[in-house]
C-alpha positions in Angstrom: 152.2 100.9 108.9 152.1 96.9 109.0 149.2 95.5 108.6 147.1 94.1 111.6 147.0 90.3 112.0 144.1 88.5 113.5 142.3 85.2 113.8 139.3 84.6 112.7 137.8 84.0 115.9 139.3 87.8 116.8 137.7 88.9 113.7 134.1 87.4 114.1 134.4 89.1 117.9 135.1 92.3 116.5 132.5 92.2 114.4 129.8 90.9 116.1 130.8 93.6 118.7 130.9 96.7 116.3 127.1 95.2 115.5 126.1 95.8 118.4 125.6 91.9 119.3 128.5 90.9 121.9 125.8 90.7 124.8 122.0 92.0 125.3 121.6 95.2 125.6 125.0 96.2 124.6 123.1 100.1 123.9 120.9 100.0 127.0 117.4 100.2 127.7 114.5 102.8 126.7 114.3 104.9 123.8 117.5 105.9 124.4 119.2 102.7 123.5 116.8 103.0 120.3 118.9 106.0 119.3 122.1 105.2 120.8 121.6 102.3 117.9 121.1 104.4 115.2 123.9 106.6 115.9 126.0 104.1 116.4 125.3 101.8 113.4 125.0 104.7 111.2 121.7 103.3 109.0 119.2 100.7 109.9 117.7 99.1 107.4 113.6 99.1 107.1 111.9 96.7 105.1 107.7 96.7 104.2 107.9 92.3 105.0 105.4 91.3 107.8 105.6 87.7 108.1 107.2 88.6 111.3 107.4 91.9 112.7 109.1 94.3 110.4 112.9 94.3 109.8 113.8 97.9 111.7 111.6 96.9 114.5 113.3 93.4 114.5 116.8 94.8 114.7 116.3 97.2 117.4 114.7 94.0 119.4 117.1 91.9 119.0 119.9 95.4 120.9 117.3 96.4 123.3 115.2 94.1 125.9 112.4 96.7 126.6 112.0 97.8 123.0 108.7 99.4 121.9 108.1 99.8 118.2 106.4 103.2 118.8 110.0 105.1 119.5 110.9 104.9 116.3 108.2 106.6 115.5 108.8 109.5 118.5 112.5 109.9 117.4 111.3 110.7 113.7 109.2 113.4 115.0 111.8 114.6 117.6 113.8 115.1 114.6 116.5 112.6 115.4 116.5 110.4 113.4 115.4 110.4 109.9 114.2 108.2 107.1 116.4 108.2 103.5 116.9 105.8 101.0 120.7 106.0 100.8 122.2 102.7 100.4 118.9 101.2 100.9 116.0 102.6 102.7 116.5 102.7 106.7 116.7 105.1 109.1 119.6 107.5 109.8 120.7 109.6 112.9 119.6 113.4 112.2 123.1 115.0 112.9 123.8 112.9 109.4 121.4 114.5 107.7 124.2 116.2 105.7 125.6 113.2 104.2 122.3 112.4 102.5 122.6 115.4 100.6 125.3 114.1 97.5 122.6 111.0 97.3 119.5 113.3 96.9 121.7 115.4 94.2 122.7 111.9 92.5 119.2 110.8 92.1 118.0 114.4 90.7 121.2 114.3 88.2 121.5 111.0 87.7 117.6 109.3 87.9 115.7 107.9 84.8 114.6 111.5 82.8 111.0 112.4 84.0 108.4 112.7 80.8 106.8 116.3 80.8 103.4 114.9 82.2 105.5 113.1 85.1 107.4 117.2 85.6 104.2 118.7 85.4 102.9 116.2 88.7 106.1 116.4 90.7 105.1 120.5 90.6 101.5 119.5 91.4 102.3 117.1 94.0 104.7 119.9 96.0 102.4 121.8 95.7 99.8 121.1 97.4 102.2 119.3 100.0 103.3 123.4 100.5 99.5 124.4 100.8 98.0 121.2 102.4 100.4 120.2 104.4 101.8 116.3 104.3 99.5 113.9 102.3 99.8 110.1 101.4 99.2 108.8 98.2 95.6 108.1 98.7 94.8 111.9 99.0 95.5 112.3 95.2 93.3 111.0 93.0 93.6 107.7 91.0 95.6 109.3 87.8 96.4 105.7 86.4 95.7 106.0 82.8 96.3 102.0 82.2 95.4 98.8 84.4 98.2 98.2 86.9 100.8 95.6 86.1 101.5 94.6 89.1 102.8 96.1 92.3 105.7 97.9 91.3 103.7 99.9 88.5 103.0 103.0 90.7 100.5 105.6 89.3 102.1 109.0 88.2 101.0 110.5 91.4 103.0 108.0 93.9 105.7 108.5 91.0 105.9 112.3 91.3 105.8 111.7 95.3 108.5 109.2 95.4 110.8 110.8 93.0 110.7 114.5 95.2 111.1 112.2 98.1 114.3 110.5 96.6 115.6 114.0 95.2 115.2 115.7 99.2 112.2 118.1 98.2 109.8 115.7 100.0 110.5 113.3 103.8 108.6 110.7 105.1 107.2 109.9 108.1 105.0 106.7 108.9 101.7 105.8 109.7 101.1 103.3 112.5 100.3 100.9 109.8 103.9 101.8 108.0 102.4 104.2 105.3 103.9 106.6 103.9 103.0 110.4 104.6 105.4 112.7 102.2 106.2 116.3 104.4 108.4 119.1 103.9 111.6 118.9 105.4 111.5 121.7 107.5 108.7 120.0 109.4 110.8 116.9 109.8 114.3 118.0 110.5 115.4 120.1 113.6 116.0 123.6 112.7 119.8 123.7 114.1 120.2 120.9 111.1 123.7 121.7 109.1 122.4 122.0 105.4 125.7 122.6 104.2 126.7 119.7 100.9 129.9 118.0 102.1 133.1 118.3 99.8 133.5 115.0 98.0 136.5 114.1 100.2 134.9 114.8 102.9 131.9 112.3 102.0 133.9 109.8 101.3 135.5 109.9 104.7 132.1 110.0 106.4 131.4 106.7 104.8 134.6 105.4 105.4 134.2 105.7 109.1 130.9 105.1 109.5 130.9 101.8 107.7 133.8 100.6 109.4 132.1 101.6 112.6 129.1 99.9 112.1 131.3 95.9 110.7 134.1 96.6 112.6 135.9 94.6 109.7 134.8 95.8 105.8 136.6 94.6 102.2 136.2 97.9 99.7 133.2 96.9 98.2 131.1 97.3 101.5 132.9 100.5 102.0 131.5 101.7 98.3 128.0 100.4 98.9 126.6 102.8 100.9 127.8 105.9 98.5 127.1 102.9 95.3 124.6 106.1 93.7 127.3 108.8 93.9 129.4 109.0 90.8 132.9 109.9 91.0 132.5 109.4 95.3 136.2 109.0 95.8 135.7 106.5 98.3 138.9 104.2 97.4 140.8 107.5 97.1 140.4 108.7 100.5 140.8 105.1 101.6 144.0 105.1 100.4 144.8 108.2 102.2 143.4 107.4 105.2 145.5 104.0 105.6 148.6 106.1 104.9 147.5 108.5 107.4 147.2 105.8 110.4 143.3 106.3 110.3 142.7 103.3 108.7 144.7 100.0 108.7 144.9 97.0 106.6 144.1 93.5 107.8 145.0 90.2 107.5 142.7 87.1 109.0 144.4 83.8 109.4 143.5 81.3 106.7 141.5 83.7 104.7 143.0 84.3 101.5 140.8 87.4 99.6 140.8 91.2 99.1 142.3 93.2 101.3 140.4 94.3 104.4 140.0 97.1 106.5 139.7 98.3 110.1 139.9 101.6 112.2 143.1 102.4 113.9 141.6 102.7 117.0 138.8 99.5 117.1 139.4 97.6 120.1 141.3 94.0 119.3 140.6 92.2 122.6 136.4 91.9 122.6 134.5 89.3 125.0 131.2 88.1 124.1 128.7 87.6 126.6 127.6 84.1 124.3 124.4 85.1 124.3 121.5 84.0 121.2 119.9 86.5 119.0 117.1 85.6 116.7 118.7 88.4 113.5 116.3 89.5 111.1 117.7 88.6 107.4 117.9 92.5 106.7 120.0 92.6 110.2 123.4 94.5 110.0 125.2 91.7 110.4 124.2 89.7 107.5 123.4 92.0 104.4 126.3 91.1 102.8 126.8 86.8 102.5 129.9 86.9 101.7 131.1 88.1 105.1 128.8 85.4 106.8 131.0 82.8 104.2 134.3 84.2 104.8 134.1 85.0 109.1 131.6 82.3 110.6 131.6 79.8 107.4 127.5 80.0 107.5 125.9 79.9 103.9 123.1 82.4 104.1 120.5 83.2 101.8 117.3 85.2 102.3 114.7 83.2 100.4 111.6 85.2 99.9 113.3 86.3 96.8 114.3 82.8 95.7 111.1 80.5 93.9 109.7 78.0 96.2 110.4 74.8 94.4 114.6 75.8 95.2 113.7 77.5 98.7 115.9 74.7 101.4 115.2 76.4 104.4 112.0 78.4 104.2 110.5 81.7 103.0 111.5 84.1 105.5 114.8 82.2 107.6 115.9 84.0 110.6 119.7 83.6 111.4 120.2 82.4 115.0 123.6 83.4 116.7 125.0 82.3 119.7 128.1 83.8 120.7 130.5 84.2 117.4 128.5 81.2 115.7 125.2 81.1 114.1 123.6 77.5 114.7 120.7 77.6 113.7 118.0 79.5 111.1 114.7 79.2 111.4 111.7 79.7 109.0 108.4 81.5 111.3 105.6 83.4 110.5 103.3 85.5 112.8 99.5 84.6 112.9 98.5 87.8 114.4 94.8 86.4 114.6 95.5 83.7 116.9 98.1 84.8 118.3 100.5 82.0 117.4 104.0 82.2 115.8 104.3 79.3 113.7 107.5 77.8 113.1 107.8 75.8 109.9 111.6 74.8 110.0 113.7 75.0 113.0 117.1 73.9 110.9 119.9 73.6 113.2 123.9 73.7 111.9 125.9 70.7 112.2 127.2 72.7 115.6 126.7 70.4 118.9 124.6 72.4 121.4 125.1 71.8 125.6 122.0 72.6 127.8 123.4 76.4 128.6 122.8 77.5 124.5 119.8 75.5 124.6 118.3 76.6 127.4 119.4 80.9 126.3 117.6 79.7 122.7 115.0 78.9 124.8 115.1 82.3 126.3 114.8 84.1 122.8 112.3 82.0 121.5 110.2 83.4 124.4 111.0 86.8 123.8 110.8 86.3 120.0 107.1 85.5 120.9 106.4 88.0 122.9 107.9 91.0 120.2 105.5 89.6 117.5 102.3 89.8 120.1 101.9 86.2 120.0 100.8 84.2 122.8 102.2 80.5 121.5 104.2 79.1 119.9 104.0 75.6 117.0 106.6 73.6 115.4 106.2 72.6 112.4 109.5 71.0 111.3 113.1 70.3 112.7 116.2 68.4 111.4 117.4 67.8 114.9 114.1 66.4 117.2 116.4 65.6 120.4 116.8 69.2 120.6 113.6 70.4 119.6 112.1 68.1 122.1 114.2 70.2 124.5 113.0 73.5 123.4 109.3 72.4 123.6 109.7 71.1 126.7 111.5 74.4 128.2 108.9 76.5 126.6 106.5 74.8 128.3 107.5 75.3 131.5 
């Protein structure tokens, strides 16, 4: 089969559709949009960062209008969805529960050897899970032997808990305050839950699609980084198979000269974007990987909590702003849940000239961005464009 030819403008619609970002609301309203996410995105990332509201409950605000962080929360104990550190930690629909089961069995095989004492706690710890029913870490006693080094020296009792957890003995569900409380599965999962392992062809496949489904357009290395923990996970194998099958087909973007890429054989080629603005968590779907944002929408993306603040050139926690198929802007806030004030500290807008429609629907986010993070106002710290900020303040105002 030839290989499909697009522009890159096709391609940045695709995928900004298959994100679930070519207009608001693209899942619906309600819980049910919260699931319809899930499902269709295949993971959602979570991340512990509360500068702004967390990175989960950012994504599914940015999809759904009406979104309430607490459905999260009454999905997990529904039993649809489900919380697993696959490719990264996030949450997955429960009909995949499956799939999780060749990562659980890599990270029993394949995880740093446990010391006897460290054995002797996982059997402690499930123990008492069995008898007690679920516990946090703070129901065990403080077993650190040694002064903690900082805070990714766990004592051996969160060690014991987390590695059960990552090897499926153990779930997790949340607290309202995001910690953890470590269960068995059966209370977590529905009962009609397939427990059967998939064949390692057949997991490949699953990631395949489901990868594809959720970036509509994927080089191979984003199609191995969700099954990156299984060995031997025959994902370019089955690939290959697939693509001479008809499942799969290769692509080729004008004026992008790389590795080759892929797309399902039936994704939709003619997408229309409704042009609306999202304010994207960093951890957002649509830009995990920064070599995507490089190669589709020529934006230079970095999250830079993790970079030291002498080379930071945007601001500690920068939120990607997309309107349409272009990002054009990213901007650096923080919530002061106190005083209930989200304070902007750069507003950095891309060399991209703006008309009063896309200001006035960044106007329109900003409001809702507000709003999500229980804030009541709204400061500006910093701007490399003041005619337009001067806009925005004057909008939000009204």
């Amino acid at each position: 089969m030839e290989p499909i030819s697009l522009t890159k403008s096709q391609a940045r619609k695709i995928i900004i559709n298959a994100a679930g970002l070519a207009r608001k609301a693209q899942f619906g309203e309600g819980i049910e949009a919260v699931y319809r996410v899930i499902d269709h995105l295949g993971f959602v990332q979570l991340d512990t960062n509360y500068v702004v509201e967390r990175a989960h409950h950012h994504v599914m605000a940015a999809r759904i209008p009406d979104y309430q962080t607490e459905w999260l929360a009454e999905l997990s104990e529904d039993g649809r969805i489900f919380e697993y550190f696959t490719s990264d930690a996030g949450y997955l629909p429960g009909h995949d529960f499956r799939y999780s089961l060749p990562v659980k069995e890599a990270f029993a095989n394949n995880g740093k050897p446990m010391t006897p004492a460290e054995t002797r706690m996982m059997k402690i710890a499930l123990d008492r899970v069995e008898r007690e029913g679920p516990l946090m870490v703070s129901d065990f006693d403080d077993d650190r032997i040694e002064a903690s080094t900082g805070w990714w020296d766990w004592r051996p009792a969160k060690v014991a808990l987390e590695r059960l957890y990552l090897e499926g003995h153990l779930m997790i569900s949340r607290t309202k305050a995001f910690q953890k409380i470590y269960n068995l599965p059966l209370n977590l999962i529905s009962p009609e839950t397939d427990l059967t392992m998939p064949a390692k062809e057949e997991f490949a496949r699953y990631i395949i699609r489901r990868t594809l489904g959720a970036l509509g357009i994927a080089y191979v290395k984003e199609l191995i980084w969700r099954a990156r923990r299984v060995k031997g996970n025959m994902v370019k194998t089955e690939l290959e198979k697939m693509v001479a099958d008809g499942e799969v087909q290769i692509v080729k973007v004008d004026g992008l000269k790389s590795a080759p890429l892929y797309i399902l054989s039936d994704q939709n080629l003619d997408i229309k974007l409704a042009e609306d603005v999202f304010i994207l968590s960093p951890f957002d779907i649509l830009n995990v990987f920064r070599h995507r944002l490089k190669d589709f929408f020529n934006f230079d993306y970095q999250i830079e909590c993790f970079v030291p603040a002498a080379k930071r050139k945007y601001g500690y926690f920068s939120l990607p702003i997309l309107s349409g198929d272009t990002f054009i802007a990213r901007m650096d806030a923080k919530a002061d849940r106190k005083q209930k004030v989200l304070i902007i500290h750069n507003l950095h807008f891309e060399l991209i000239e703006l008309d009063q429609i896309a200001i006035e629907k960044i106007i329109e986010a900003l409001k809702a961005f507000v709003l999500f993070n229980q804030c009541r106002n709204i400061i500006f710290r910093k701007s490399n464009n003041e005619t337009y900020l001067e806009v925005i303040k004057k909008g939000l105002s009204n």
